[in-house]
C-alpha positions as CSV (number, residue, x, y, z in Angstrom):
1,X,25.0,-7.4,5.9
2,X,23.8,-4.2,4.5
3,X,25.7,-2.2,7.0
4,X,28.9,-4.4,6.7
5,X,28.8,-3.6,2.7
6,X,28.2,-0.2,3.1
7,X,30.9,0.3,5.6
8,X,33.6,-2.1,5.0
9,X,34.1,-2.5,8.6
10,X,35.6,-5.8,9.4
11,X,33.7,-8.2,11.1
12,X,36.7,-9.0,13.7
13,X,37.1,-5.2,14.6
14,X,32.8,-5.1,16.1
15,X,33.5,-6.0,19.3
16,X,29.8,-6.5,20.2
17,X,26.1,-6.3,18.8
18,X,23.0,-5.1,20.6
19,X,19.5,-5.2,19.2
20,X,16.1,-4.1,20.1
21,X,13.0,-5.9,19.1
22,X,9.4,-6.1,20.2
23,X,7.2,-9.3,19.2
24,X,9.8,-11.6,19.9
25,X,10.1,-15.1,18.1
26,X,10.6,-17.9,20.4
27,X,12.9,-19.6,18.6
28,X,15.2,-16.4,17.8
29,X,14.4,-14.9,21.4
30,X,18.0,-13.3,21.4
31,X,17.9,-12.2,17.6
32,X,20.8,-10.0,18.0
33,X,22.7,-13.0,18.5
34,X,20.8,-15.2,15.4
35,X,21.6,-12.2,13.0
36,X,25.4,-11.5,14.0
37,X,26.0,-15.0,12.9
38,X,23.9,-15.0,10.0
39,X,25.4,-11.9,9.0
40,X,28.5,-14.0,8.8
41,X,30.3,-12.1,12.7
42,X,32.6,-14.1,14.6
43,X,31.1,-16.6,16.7
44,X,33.6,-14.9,19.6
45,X,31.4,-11.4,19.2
46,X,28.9,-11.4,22.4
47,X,24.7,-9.8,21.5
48,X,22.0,-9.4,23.0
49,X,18.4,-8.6,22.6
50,X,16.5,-5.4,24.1
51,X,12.9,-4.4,24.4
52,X,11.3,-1.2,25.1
53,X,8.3,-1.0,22.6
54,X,9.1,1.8,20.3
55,X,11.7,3.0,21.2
56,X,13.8,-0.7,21.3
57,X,16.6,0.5,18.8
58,X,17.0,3.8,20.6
59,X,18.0,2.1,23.7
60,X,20.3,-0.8,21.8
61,X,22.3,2.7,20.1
62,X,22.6,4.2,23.8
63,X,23.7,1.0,25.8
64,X,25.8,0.9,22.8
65,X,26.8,4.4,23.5
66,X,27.4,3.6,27.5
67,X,29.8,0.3,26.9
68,X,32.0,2.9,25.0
69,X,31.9,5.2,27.2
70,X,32.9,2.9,29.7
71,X,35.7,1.7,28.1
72,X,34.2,-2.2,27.5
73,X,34.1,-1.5,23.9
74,X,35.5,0.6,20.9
75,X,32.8,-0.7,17.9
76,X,29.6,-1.4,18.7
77,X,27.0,-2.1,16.3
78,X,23.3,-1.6,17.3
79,X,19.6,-1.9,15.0
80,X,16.3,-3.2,15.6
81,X,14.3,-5.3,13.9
82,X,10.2,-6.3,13.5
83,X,8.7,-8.7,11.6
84,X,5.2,-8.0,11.8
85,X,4.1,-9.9,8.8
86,X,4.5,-13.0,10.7
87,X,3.8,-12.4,14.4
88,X,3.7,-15.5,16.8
89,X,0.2,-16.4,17.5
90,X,-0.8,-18.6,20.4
91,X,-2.9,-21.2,21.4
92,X,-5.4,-20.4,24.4
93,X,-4.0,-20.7,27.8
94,X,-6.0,-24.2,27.9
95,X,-4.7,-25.8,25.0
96,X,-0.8,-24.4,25.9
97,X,-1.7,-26.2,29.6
98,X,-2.6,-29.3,28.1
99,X,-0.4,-29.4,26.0
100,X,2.5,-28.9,28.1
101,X,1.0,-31.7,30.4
102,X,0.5,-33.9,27.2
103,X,4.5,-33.9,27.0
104,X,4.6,-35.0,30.9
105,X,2.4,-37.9,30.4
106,X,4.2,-41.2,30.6
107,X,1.6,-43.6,29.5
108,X,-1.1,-44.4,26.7
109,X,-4.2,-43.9,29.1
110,X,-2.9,-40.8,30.3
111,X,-2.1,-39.1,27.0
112,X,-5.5,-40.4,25.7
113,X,-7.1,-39.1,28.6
114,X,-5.9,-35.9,28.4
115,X,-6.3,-35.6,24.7
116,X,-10.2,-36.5,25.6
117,X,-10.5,-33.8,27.7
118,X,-9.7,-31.5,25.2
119,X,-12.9,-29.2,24.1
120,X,-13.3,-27.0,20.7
121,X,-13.1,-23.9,22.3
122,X,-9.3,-24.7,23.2
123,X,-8.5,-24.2,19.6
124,X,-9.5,-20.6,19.6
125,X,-6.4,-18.4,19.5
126,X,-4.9,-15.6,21.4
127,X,-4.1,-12.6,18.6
128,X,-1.4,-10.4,19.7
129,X,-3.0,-6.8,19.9
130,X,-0.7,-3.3,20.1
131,X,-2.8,-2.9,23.3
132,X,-1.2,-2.2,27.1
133,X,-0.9,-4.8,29.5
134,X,-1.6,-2.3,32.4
135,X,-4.7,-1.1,31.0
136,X,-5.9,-3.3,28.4
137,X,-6.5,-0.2,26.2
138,X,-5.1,0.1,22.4
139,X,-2.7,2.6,21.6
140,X,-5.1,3.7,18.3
141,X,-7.9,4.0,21.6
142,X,-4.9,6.2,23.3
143,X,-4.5,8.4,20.9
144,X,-8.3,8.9,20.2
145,X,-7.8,10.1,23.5
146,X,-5.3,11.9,23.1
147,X,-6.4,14.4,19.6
148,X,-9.7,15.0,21.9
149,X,-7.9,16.3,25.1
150,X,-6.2,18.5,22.6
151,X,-9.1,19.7,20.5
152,X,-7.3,17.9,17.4
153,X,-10.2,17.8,14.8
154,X,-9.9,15.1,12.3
155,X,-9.2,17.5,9.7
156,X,-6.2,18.4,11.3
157,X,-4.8,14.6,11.3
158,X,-6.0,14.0,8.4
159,X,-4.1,17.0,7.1
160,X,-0.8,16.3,8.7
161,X,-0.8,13.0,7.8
162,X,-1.2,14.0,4.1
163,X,1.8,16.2,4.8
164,X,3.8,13.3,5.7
165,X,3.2,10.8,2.6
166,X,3.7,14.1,0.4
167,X,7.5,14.6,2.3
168,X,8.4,11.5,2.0
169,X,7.4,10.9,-1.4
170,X,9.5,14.1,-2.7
171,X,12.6,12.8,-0.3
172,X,12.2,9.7,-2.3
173,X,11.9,11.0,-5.7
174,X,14.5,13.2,-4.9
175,X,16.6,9.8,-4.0
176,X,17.0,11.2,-0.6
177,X,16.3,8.0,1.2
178,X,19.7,6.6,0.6
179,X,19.5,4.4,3.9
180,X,17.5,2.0,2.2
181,X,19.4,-1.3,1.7
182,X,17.3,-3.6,-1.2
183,X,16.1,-7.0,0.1
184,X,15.0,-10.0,-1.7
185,X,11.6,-11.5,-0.4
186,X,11.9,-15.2,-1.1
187,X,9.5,-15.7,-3.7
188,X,9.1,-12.7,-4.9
189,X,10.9,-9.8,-6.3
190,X,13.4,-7.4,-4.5
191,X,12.1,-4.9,-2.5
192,X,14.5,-1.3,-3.1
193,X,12.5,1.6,-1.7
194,X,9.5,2.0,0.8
195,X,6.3,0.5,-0.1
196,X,4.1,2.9,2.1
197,X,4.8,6.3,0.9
198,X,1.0,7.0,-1.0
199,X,0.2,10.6,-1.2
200,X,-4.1,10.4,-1.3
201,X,-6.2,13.6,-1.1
202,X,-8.1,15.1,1.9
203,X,-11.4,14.1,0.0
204,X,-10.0,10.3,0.3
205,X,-9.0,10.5,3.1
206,X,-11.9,12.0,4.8
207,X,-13.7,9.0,3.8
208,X,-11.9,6.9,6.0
209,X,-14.5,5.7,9.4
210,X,-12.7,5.3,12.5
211,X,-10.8,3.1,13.2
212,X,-11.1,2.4,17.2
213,X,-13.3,5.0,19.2
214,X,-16.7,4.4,17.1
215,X,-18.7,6.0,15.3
216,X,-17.0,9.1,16.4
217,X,-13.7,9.1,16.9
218,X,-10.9,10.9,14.5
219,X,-8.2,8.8,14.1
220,X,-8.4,6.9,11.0
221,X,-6.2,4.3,9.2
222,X,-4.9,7.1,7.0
223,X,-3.7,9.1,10.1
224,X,-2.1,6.2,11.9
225,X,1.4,5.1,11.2
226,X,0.9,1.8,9.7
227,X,2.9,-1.7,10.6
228,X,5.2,-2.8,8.7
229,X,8.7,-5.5,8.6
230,X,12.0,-3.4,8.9
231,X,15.3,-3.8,9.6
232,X,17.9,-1.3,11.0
233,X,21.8,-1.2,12.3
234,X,23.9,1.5,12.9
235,X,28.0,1.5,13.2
236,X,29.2,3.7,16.8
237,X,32.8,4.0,17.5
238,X,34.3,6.2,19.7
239,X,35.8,9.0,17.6
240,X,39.4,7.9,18.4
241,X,39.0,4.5,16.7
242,X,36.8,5.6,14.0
243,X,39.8,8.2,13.2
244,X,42.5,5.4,13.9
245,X,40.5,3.0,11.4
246,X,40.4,5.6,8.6
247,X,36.7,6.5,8.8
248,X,35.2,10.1,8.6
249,X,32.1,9.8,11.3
250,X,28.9,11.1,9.9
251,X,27.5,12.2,13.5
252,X,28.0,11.9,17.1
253,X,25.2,11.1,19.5
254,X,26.1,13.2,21.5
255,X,23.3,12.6,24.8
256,X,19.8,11.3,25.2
257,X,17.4,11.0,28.1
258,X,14.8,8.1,28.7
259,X,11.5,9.7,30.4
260,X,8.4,7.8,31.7
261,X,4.7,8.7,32.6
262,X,1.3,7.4,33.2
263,X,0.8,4.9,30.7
264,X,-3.0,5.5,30.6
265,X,-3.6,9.4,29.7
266,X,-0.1,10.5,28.7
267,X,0.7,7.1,27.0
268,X,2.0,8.8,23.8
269,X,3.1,12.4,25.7
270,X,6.9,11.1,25.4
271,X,8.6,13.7,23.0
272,X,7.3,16.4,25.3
273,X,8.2,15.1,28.8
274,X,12.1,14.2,27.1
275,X,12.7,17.1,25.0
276,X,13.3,19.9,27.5
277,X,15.7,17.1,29.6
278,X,17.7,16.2,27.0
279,X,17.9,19.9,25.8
280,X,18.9,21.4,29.3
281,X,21.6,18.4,29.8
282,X,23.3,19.4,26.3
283,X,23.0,22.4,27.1
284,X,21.3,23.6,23.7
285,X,17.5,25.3,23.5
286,X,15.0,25.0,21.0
287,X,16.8,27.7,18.6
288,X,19.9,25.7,18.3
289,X,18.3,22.8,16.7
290,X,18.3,22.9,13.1
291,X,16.5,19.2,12.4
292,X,13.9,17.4,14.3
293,X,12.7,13.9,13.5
294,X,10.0,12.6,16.0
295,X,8.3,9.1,15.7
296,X,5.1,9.9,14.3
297,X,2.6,6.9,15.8
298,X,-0.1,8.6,14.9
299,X,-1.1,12.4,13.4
300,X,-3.1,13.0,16.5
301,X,0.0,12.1,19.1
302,X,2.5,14.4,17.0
303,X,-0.3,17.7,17.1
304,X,-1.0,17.2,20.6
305,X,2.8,16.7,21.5
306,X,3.6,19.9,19.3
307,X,0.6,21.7,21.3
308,X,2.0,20.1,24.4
309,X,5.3,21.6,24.2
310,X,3.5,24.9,23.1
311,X,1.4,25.2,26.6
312,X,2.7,26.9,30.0
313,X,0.2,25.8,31.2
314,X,0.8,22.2,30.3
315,X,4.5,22.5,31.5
316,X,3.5,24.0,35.2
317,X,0.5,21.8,35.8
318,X,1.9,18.5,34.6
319,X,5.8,18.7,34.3
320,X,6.5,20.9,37.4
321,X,8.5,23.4,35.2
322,X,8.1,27.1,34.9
323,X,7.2,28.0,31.5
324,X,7.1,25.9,28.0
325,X,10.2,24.8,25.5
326,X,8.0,25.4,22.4
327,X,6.7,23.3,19.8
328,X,9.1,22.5,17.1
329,X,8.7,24.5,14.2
330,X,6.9,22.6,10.8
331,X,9.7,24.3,8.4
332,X,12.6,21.9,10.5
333,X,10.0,19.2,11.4
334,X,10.5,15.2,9.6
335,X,10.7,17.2,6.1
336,X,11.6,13.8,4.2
337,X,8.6,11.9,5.8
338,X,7.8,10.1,8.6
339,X,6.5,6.8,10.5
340,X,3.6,7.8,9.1
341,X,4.1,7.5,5.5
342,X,7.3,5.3,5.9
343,X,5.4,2.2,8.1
344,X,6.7,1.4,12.1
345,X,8.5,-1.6,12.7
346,X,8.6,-1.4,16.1
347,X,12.3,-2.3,17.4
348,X,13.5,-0.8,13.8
349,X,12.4,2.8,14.0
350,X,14.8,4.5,16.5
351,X,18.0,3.8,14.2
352,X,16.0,5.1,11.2
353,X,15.6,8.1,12.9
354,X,18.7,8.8,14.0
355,X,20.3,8.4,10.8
356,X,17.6,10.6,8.7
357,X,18.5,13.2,11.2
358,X,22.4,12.7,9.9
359,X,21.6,12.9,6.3
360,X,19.2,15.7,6.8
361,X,22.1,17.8,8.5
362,X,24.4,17.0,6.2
363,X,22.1,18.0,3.5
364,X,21.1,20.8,4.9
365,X,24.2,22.5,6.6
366,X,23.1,22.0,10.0
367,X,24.7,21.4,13.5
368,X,22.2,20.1,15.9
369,X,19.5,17.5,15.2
370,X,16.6,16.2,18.1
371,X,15.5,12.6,17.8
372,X,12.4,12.3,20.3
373,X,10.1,9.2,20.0
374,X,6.8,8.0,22.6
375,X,6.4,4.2,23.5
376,X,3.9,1.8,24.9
377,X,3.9,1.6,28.7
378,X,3.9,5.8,28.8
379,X,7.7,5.6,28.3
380,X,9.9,8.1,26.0
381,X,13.2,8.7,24.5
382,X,14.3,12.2,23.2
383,X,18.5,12.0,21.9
384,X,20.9,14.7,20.3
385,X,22.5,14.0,16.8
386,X,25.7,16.6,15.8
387,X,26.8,16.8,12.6
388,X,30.6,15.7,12.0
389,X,32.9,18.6,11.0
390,X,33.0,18.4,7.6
């Protein structure tokens, strides 16, 4: 709805919806579909659902991106969205068995003898966990991981992730944020800016313990991107029908490269496996970019991405190429914040980034922005934003 008002784009003219989400809900397991017709979209306009942990959005913008480029569609309209406030929990694989069998049984004596066999332990949830299937391992354990194989001292995090809270508070004072569409919690007041943004002090900070690799690991709840409920959607045309319909574009995408790697040691290793791609097929280099806005799971991924990209030795041993692309420099790096300090819902992210990187080149004056983002299951997403002519 908040896109619709903001854009005026009539509801007949989208001619289909994608949307990526992570924890799904049962009973909205194809919540592209649930929202287009909450949103008040024709019953006749097809959606669907995607998943691909963090980067869920990024790939409902780019299969929005590849139906117009093949001609099945001229408006697409793509977002994300996480509830994490009210994740599905489950009963035990015992209970859900008996259960199901409960629902098969035809008589008294068989319901009441299945219902004796039940036990107390049954009742014992299962608690959804940001862990990986394939190795059981948290992504907070990953990144532990992660800021060690890089020599990332705690410090370091800690100091980065100060950095982030402090951007984004300034891009918010400075009403910079203007993507932010207010929301009415039921029950409570309306929510009309980020909740997350809280600028501490090292000292603070440094108190922190840590939070998954005890008593010595360095990554902290102050240094971890934090979970939050978010919404996203973003309007794509091609530029013929955006032109034909009266509308000045802010950005094209203009190409993006999916990436994937071992999901146990180079889980979170995304940005820098999909930058150089994605720069090499646009054919751009680290100079021409004037705006960068990379996911930020945790301070400890984005230094040891950053130092990453900053190794030869990295790129020959690991990625079979000949020298480095570089590490991004700070001065052009998430300036107005990041995941960070602005909270992660999951399948909401990629669109958010996408769209900072708009605003921030049209603030800015710039031509070329790179969206680059890690996800669970050692996957990774890096995309190229250009500024419309203005």
């Amino acid at each position: 709805r908040g896109l619709l008002n903001r854009t005026s784009v009539p509801r007949d003219v989208v001619d289909y919806i994608v949307y990526g989400t992570v924890i799904q809900e049962v009973k909205t397991s194809n919540v592209a579909r649930e929202a287009a017709l909450g949103a008040g979209f024709s019953d006749k306009t097809p959606a669907h659902t995607v998943t691909m942990a963090c980067i869920s959005s990024n790939q409902a913008m780019t299969t929005g991106v590849g139906m117009i480029a093949a001609g099945q569609c001229d408006v697409v309209v793509a977002g994300g969205v996480e509830l994490m406030s009210d994740v599905p929990i489950r009963h035990s694989r015992k209970m859900r068995k008996t259960m199901l069998t409960l629902n098969r049984a035809k008589t008294l004596g068989q319901k009441l003898s299945l219902i004796s066999k039940i036990r107390p332990d049954y009742f014992a949830p299962e608690l959804p966990a940001v862990a990986e299937f394939s190795t059981s391992e948290t992504m907070g354990h990953s990144a532990d991981r992660l800021a060690a194989a890089f020599a990332i001292s705690r410090l370091e995090q800690d100091e980065y992730a100060l950095r982030s809270h402090t951007l984004a508070k300034k891009a918010q004072d400075g009403g910079l944020l203007l993507d932010v569409v207010p929301f009415k919690v039921p029950g409570r007041d309306t929510v009309t800016k980020d909740n997350g943004i809280r600028p501490s002090s090292m000292e603070q900070m440094g108190k922190l313990k840590p939070a998954f690799v005890k008593p010595y690991g360095t990554v902290t709840a102050a240094n971890s991107s934090f979970l939050t409920d978010g919404a996203s959607a973003i309007l794509l045309m091609s530029e013929e029908k955006a032109l034909a319909m009266g509308y000045k574009p802010k950005a094209y995408l203009r190409d993006f490269v999916y990436v994937s790697q071992d999901p146990k040691d180079q889980l979170l290793l995304g940005p820098t496996y999909a930058t150089p791609k994605v720069l090499e097929k646009a054919g751009l280099t680290m100079a021409d970019i004037d705006v960068f806005e990379f996911h930020e799971a945790f301070a400890g991924q984005i230094l040891a991405n950053l130092k990453a990209m900053d190794s030869d030795w990295f790129a020959q041993n690991y990625m079979g190429r000949k020298s480095k692309v570089g590490a991004p420099p700070l001065d052009k790096f998430n300036t107005w914040g990041g995941s960070l300090s602005l909270g992660h819902p999951f399948g909401a992210t990629g669109c958010r980034l996408v769209i900072t990187a708009a605003h921030r080149l049209k603030k800015e004056g710039g031509q070329y922005g790179l969206v680059a983002a890690c996800a669970a299951g050692g996957q990774g997403h890096a995309m190229i934003v250009e500024l419309y002519p203005q």
